[in-house]
TIGUGU-944272 format. One record per residue: residue in one letter; x, y, z of N, C-alpha, C in turn. Coordinates in steps of 0.1 Angstrom, whole numbers, padded with zeros to 4 digits, always signed. Layout:
<nodes>
AXYZXYZXYZ ...
</nodes>
This chain:
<nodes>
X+0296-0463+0194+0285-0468+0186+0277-0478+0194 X+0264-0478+0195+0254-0483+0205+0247-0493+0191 X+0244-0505+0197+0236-0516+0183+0224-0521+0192 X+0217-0516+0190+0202-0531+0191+0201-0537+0185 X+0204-0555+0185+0198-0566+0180+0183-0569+0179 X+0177-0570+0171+0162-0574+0174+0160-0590+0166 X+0149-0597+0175+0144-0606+0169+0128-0611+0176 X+0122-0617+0171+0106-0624+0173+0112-0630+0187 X+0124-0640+0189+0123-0643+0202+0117-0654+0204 X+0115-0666+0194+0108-0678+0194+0118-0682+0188 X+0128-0682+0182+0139-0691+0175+0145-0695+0187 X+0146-0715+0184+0150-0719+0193+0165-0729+0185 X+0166-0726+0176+0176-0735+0164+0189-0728+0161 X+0194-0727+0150+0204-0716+0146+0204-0710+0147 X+0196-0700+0140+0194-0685+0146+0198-0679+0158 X+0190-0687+0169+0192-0679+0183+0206-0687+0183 X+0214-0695+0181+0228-0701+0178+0234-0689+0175 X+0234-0687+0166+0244-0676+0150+0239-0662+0163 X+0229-0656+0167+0227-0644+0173+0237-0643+0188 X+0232-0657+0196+0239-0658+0211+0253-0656+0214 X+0260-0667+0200+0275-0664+0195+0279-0651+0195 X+0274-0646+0186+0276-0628+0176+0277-0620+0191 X+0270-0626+0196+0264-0613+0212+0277-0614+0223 X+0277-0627+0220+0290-0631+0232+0305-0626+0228 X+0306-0630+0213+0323-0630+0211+0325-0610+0211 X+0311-0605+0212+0315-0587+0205+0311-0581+0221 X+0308-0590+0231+0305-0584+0242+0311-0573+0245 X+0301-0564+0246+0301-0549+0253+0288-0542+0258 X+0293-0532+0262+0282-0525+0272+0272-0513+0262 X+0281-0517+0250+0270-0509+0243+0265-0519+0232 X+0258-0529+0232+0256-0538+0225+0242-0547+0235 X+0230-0544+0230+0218-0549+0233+0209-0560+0225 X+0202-0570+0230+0192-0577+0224+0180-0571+0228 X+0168-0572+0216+0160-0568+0218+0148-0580+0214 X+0143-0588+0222+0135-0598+0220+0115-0592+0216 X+0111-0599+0211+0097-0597+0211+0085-0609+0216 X+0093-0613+0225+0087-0632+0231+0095-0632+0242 X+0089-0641+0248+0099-0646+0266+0097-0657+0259 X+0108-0669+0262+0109-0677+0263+0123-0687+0263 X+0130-0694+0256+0140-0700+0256+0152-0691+0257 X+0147-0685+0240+0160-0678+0240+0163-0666+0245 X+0154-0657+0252+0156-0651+0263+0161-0654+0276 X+0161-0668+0278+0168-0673+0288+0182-0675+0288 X+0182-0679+0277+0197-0684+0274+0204-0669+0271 X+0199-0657+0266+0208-0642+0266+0213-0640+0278 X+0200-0641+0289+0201-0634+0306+0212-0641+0311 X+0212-0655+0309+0223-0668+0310+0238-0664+0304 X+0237-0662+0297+0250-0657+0288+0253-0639+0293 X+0250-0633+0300+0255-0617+0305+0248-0610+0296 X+0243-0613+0284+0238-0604+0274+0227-0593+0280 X+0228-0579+0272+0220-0570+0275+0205-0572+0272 X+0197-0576+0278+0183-0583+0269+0175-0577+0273 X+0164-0573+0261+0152-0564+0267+0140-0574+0262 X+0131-0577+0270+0115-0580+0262+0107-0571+0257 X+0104-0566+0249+0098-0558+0243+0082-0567+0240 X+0073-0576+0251+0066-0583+0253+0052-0576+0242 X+0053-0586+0232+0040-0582+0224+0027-0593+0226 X+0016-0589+0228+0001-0590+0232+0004-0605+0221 X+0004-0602+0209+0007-0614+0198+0013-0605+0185 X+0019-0614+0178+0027-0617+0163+0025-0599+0157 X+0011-0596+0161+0004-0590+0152+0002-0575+0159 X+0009-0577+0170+0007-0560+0179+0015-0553+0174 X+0014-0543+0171+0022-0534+0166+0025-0520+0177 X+0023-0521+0186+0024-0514+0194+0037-0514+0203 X+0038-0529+0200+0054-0525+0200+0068-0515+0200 X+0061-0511+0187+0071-0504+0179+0076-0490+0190 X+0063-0485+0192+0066-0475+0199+0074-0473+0211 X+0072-0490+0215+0081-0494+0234+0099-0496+0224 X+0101-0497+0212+0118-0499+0209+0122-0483+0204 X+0114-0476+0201+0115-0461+0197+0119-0457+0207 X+0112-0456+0222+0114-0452+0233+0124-0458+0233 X+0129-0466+0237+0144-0477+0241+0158-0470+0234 X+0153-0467+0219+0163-0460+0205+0164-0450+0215 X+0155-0441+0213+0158-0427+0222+0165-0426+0233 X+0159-0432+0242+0164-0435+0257+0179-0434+0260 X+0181-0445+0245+0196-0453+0252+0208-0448+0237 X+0204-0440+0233+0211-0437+0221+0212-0442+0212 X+0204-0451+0210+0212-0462+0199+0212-0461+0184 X+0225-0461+0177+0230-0456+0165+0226-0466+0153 X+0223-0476+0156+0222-0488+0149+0213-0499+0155 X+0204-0502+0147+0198-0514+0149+0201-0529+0136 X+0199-0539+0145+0204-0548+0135+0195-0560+0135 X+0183-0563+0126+0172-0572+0127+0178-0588+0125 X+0174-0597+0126+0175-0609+0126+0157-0616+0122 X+0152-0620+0112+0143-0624+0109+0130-0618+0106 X+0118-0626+0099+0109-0618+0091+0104-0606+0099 X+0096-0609+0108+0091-0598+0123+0099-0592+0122 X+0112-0593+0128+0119-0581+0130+0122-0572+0118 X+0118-0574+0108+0127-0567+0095+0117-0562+0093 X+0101-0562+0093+0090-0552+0094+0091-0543+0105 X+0092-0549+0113+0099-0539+0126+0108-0524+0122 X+0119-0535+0120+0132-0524+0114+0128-0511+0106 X+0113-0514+0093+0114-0505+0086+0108-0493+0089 X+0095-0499+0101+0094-0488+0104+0103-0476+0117 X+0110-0488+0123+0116-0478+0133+0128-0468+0127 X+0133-0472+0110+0140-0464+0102+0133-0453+0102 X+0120-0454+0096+0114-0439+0094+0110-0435+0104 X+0108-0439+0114+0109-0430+0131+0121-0424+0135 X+0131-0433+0133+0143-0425+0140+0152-0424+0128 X+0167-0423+0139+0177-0412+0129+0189-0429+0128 X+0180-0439+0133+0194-0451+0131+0195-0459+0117 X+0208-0461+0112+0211-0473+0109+0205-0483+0107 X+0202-0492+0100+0193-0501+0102+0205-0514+0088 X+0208-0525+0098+0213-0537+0089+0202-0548+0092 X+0207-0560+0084+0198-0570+0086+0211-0583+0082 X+0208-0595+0091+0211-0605+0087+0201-0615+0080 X+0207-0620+0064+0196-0627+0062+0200-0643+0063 X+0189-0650+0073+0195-0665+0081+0192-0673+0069 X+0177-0669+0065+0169-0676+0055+0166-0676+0044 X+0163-0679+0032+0158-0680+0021+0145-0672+0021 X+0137-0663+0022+0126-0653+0024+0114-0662+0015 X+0118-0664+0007+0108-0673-0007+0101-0686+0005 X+0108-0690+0014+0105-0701+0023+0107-0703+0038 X+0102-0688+0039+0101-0689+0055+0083-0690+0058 X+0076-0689+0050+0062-0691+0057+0057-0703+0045 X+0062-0711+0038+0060-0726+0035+0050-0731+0044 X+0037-0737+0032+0024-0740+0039+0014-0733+0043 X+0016-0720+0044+0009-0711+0052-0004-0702+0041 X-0002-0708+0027-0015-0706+0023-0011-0689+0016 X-0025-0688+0013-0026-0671+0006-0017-0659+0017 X-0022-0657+0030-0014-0654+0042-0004-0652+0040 X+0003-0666+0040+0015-0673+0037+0030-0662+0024 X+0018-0661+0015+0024-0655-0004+0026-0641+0000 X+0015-0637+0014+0018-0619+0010+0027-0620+0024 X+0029-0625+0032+0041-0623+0039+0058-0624+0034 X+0052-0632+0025+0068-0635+0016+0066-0622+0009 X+0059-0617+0004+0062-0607-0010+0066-0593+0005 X+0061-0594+0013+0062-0581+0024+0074-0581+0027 X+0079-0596+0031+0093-0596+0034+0104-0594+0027 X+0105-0595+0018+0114-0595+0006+0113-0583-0001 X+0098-0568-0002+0096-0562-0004+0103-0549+0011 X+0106-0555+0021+0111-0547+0035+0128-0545+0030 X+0135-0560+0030+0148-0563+0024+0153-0552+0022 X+0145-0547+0007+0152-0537-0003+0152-0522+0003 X+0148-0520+0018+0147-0510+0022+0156-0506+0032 X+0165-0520+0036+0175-0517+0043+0190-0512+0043 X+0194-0502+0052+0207-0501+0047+0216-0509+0042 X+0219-0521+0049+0229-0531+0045+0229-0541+0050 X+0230-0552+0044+0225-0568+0045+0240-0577+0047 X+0235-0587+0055+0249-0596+0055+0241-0608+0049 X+0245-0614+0041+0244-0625+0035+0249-0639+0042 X+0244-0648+0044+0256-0658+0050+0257-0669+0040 X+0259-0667+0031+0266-0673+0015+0265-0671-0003 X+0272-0669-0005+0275-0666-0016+0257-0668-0023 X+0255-0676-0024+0245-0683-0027+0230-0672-0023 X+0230-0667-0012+0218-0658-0008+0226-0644-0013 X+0239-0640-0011+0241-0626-0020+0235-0625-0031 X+0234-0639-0042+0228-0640-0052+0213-0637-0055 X+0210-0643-0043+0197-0643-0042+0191-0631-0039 X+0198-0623-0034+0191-0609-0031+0194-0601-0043 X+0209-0600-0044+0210-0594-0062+0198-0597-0069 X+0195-0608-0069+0185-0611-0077+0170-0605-0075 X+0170-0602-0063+0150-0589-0058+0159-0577-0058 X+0171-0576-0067+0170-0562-0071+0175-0551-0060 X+0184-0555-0051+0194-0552-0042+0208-0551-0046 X+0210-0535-0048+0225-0533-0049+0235-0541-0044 X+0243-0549-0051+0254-0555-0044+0264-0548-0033 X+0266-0537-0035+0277-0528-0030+0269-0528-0014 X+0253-0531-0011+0250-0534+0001+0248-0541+0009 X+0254-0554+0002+0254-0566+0004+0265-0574+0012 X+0271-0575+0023+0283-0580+0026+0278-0596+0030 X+0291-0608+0022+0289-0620+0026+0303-0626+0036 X+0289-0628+0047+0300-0632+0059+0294-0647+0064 X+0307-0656+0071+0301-0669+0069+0299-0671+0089 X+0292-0680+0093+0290-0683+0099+0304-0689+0107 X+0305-0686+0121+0314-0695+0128+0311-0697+0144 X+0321-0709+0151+0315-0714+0163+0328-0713+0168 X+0327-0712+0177+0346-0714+0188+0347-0732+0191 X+0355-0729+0183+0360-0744+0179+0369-0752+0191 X+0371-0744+0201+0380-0745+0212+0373-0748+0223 X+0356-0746+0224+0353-0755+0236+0344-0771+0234 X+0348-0778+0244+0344-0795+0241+0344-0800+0256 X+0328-0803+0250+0319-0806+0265+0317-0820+0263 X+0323-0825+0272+0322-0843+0276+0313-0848+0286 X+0309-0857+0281+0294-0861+0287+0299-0882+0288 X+0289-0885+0298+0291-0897+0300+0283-0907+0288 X+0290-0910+0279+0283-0913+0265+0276-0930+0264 X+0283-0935+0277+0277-0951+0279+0261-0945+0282 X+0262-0937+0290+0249-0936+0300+0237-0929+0289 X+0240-0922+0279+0233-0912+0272+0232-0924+0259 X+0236-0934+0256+0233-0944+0246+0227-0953+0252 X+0229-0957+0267+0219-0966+0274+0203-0959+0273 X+0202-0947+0277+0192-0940+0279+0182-0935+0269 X+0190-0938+0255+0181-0937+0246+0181-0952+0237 X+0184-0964+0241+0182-0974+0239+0191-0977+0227 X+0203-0974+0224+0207-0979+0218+0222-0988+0216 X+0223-0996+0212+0231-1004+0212+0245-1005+0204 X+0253-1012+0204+0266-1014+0202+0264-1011+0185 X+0259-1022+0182+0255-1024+0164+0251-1015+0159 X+0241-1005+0165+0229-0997+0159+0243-0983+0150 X+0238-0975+0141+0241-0970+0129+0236-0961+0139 X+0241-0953+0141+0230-0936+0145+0238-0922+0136 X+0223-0921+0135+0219-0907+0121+0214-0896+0132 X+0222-0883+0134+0213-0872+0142+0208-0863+0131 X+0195-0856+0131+0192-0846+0128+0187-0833+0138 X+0196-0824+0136+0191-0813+0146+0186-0804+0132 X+0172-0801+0137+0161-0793+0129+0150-0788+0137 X+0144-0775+0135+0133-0773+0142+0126-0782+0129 X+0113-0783+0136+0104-0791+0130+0091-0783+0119 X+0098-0777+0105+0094-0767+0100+0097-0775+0083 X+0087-0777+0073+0085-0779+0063+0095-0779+0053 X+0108-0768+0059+0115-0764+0050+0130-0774+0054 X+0128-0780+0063+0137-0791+0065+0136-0802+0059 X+0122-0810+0059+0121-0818+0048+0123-0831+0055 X+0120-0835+0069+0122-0844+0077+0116-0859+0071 X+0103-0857+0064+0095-0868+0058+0104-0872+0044 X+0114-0863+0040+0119-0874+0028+0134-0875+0037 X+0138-0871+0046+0147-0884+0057+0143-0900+0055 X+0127-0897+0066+0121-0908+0069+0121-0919+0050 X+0119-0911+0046+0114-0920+0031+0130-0928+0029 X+0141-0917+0031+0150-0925+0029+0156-0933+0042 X+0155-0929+0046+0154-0943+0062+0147-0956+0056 X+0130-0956+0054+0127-0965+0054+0132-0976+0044 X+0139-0971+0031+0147-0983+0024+0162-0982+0033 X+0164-0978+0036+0178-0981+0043+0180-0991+0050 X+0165-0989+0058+0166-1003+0071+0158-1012+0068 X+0158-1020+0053+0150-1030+0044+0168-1039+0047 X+0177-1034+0043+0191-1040+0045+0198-1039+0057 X+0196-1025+0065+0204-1023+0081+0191-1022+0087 X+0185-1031+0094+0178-1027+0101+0179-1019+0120 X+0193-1022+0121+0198-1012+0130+0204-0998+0132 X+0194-0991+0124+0200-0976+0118+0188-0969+0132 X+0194-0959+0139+0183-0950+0145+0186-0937+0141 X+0179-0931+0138+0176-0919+0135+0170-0911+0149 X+0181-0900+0154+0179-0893+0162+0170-0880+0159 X+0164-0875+0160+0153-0860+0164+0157-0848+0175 X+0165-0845+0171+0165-0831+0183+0159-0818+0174 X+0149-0816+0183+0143-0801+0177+0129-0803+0180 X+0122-0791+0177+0105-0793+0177+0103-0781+0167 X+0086-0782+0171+0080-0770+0159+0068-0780+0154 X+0061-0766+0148+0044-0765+0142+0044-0778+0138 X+0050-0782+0133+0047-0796+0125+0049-0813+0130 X+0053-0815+0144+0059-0822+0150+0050-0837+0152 X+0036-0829+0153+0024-0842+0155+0021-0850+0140 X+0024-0842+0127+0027-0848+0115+0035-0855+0109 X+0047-0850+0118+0058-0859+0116+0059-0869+0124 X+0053-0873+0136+0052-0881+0144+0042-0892+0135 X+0032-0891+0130+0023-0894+0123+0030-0905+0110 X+0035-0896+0103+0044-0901+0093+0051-0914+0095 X+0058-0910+0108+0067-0919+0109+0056-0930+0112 X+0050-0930+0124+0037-0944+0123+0034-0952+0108 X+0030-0941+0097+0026-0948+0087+0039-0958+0085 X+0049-0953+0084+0062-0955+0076+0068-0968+0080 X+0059-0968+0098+0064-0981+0104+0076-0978+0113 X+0083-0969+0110+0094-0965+0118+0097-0965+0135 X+0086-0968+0140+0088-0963+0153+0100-0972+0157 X+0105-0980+0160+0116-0987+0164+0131-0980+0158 X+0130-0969+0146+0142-0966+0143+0142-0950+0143 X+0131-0945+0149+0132-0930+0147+0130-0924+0164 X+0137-0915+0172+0139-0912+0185+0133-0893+0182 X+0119-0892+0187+0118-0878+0188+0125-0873+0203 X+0136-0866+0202+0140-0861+0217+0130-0847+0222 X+0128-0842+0211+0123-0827+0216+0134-0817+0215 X+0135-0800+0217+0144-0792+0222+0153-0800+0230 X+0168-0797+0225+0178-0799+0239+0188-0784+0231 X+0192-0781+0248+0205-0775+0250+0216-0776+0244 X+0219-0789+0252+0231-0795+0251+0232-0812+0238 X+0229-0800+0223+0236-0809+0215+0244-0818+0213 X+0255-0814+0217+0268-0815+0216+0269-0838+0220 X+0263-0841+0229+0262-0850+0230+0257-0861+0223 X+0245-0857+0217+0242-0864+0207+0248-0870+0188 X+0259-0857+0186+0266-0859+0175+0276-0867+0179 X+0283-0865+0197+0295-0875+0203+0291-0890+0194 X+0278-0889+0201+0273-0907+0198+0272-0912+0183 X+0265-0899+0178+0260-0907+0162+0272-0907+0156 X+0271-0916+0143+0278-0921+0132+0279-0908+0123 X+0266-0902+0116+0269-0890+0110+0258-0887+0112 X+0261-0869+0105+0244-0856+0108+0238-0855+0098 X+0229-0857+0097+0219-0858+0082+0211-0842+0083 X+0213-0839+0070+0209-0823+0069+0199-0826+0056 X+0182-0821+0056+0181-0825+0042+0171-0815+0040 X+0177-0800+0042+0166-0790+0037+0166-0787+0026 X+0154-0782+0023+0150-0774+0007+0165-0761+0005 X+0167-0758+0017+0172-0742+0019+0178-0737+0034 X+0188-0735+0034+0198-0730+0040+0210-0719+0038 X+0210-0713+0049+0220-0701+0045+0239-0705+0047 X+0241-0709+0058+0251-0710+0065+0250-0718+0075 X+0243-0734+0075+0239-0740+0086+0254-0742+0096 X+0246-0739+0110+0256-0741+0122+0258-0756+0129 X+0249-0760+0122+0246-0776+0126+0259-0781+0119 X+0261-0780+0108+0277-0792+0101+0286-0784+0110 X+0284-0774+0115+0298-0768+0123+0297-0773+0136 X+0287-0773+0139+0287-0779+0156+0290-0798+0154 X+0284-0801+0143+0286-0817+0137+0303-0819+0139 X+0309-0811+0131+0324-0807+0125+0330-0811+0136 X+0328-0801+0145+0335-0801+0158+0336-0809+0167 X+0328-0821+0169+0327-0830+0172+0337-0842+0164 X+0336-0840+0154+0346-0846+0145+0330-0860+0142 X+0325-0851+0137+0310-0863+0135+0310-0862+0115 X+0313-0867+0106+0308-0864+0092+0298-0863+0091 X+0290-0854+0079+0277-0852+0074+0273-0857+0061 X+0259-0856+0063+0254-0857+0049+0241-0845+0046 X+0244-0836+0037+0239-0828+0033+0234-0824+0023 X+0221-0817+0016+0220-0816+0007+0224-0804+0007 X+0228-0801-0012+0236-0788-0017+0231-0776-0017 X+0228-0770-0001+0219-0757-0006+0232-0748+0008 X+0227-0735+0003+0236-0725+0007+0249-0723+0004 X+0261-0721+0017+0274-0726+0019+0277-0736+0022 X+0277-0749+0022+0279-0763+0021+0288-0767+0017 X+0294-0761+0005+0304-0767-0005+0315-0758+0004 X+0310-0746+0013+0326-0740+0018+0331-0749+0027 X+0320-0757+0037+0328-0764+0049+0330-0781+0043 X+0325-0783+0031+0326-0797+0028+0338-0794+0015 X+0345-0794+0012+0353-0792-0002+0350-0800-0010 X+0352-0814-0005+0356-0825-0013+0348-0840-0007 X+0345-0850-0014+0341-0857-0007+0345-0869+0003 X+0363-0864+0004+0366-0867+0019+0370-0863+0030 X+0360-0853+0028+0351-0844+0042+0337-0848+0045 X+0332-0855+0036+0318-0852+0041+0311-0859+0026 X+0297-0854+0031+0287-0865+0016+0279-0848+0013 X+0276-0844+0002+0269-0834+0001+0259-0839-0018 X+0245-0837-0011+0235-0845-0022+0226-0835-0030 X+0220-0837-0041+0213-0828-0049+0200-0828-0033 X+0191-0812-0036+0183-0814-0031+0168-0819-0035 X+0161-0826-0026+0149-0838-0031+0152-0850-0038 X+0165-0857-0037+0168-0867-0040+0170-0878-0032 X+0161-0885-0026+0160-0893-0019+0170-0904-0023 X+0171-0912-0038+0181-0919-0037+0199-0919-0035 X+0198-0905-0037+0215-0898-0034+0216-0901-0017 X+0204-0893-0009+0205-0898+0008+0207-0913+0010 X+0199-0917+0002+0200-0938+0005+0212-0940+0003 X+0219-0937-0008+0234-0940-0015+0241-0938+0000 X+0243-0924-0005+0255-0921+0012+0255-0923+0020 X+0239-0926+0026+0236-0935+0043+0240-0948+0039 X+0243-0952+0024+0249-0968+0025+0264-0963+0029 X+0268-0957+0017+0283-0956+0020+0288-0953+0035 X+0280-0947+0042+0287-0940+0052+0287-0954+0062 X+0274-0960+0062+0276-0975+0072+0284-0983+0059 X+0289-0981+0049+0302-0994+0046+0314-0985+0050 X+0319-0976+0055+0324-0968+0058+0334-0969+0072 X+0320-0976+0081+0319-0975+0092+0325-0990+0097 X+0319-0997+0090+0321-1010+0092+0338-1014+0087 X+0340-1000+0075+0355-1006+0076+0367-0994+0079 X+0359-0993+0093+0369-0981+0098+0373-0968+0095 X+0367-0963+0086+0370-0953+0084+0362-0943+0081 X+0351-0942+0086+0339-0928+0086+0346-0918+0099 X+0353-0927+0107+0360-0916+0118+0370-0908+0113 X+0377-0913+0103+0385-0903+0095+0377-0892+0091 X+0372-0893+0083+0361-0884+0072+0360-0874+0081 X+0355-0880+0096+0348-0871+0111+0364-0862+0115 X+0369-0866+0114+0390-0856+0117+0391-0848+0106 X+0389-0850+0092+0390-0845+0083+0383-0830+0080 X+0370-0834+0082+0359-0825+0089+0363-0814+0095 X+0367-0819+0105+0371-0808+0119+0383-0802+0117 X+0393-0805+0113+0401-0803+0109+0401-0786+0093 X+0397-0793+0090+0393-0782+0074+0383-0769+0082 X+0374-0774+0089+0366-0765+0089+0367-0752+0106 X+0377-0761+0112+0384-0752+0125+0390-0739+0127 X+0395-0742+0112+0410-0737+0103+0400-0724+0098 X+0386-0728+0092+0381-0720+0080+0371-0708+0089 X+0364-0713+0100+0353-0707+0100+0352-0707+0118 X+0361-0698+0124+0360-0696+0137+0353-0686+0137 X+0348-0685+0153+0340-0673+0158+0345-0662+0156 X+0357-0666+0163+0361-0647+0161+0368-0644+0145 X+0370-0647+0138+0366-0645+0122+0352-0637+0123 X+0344-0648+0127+0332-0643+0123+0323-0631+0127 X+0324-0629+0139+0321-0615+0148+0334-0603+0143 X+0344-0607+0138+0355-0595+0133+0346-0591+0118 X+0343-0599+0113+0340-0592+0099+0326-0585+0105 X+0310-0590+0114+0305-0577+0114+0309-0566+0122 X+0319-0567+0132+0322-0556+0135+0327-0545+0123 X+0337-0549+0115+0342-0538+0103+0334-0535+0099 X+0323-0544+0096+0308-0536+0087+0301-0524+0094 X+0301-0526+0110+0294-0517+0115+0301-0506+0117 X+0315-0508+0117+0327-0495+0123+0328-0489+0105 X+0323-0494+0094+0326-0489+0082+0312-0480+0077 X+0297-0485+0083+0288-0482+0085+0288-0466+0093 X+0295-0465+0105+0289-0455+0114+0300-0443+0108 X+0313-0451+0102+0321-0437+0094+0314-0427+0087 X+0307-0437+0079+0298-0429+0066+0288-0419+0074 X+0282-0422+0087+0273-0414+0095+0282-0398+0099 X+0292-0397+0101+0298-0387+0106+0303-0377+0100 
</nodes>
């Protein structure tokens, strides 16, 4: 059985996370990416041994594409294709009615809020996307919560499989942590809050900031870290100006190498509208870093209880203020590092890689039976 992965190929966050994983732990020679962008995460496949093709489109809107992955389908046999995001899932439906493959989809996102902001445009890409969904053979869900959600646009459950997200909990990259706290100015005293987010609406970075700024009315040594970028980055830079924050908010940009930044901080602040299976509390986890998150997706699978972690209604700025108190009285009396063991611990146990690449392999080996 031969699979093509497809994606846009501008995910620089989870996604290309949750995809790069998937690609590595099922490594084989019959197992392909199929990008429609150069850029990052084309680098990081070629980097990792992965089979990667560009399928290089003019822009967003070339459709001529289609015909260079048709060729590829043909070419290379491929029995299955497996979309990752909105682009690719318009992709998918037409390369169904061209060929004779399979066609799955992972859904990362909430579809109702992948083009947030984007205006009338904006309404009929959502209705296209979610209207593509119902056309595909079979969907992985990555929580209970979005199986729901698709049942709900009217998607047979029986095509729905919910699989959760995992990370190989077994590798831990050590970095010189005096030199990487000197370097970003922060000091002994200081509270550090990471947020890893692309810089997209649906994160919700400006009611962080809202709840930062009463935070540091009583701590005024709280820094709030920024790893990520995106469309909205000059607004949010902006924000923070009005807000006054420059002294407590650190835009890093894109990094690689996360892993460092959660070493340092106190906890990971998560405060989107909408999530499926974030990889961030797992990469946080693993670090043995506690979180604070609001209640969307699978959340409640890697947090149980609230001595693992803080999990808040979503849009409730005062719940974030609460638990960025508790977590610095926490801290100050020794024990938010527990919380951070407790974490890692629960969630090492729950939600490894190779769990996670074994369940879609069955789906696809259950998938290609029915073909025969």
């Amino acid at each position: 059985m031969k699979v093509l992965h497809l994606n846009a190929g501008n995910e620089t966050g989870g996604g290309m996370v949750h995809i790069l994983s998937l690609l590595n732990e099922l490594k084989s020679e019959n197992i392909f990416l199929g990008l429609f962008e150069e850029g990052t995460f084309q680098q990081e496949a070629l980097k990792s041994g992965i089979q990667t093709i560009t399928f290089t489109q003019k822009n967003r809107y070339d459709l001529s594409v289609i015909s260079r992955v048709i060729h590829f389908i043909k070419n290379n046999q491929i029995d299955m294709i497996h979309t990752h995001g909105a682009r690719a899932n318009l992709f998918g439906y037409f390369l169904k009615k061209r060929t004779k493959v399979t066609w799955v989809t992972t859904v990362h996102s909430d579809p109702r809020n992948d083009f947030l902001g984007r205006g009338v445009k904006g309404n009929l890409f959502t209705k296209l996307n979610i209207g593509v969904l119902k056309k595909v053979d079979h969907l992985f869900a990555i929580s209970e919560r979005f199986k729901e959600m698709l049942v709900g646009f009217q998607i047979p459950p029986d095509k729905i499989t919910t699989i959760y997200n995992g990370i190989n909990f077994e590798v831990k990259k050590s970095y010189d942590l005096q030199k990487v706290r000197h370097d970003l100015g922060i000091h002994k005293e200081d509270f550090v809050i990471v947020m890893v987010a692309r810089f997209d609406p649906v994160k919700c970075h400006t009611l962080a900031f809202s709840a930062l700024k009463e935070v540091t009315r009583l701590h005024p040594h709280v820094k709030l870290l920024l790893v990520g970028d995106g469309p909205i980055r000059e607004s949010l830079e902006r924000a923070v100006r009005e807000d006054h924050l420059e002294q407590n908010v650190l835009f890093l940009g894109y990094e690689k190498d996360v892993e460092k930044y959660y070493q340092i901080a106190d906890v990971t602040l998560l405060t989107s509208k909408s999530e499926s299976f974030p990889l961030v509390l797992l990469e946080s986890a693993r670090e043995c870093t506690p979180a604070i998150t609001t209640d969307v997706g699978g959340v409640k699978m890697m947090i149980p209880g609230s001595a693992f972690g803080f999990i808040v209604a979503v849009d409730r700025k005062d719940e974030i203020i609460s638990a960025l108190e508790k977590a610095i009285e926490l801290k100050a009396n020794n024990e938010l590092s527990q919380m951070g063991r407790r974490f890692y611990e629960y969630t090492s146990q729950h939600f490894s890689l190779q769990s996670f690449a074994k369940s879609i392999h069955d789906v696809y080996q259950s998938l290609d039976d029915r073909r025969e």
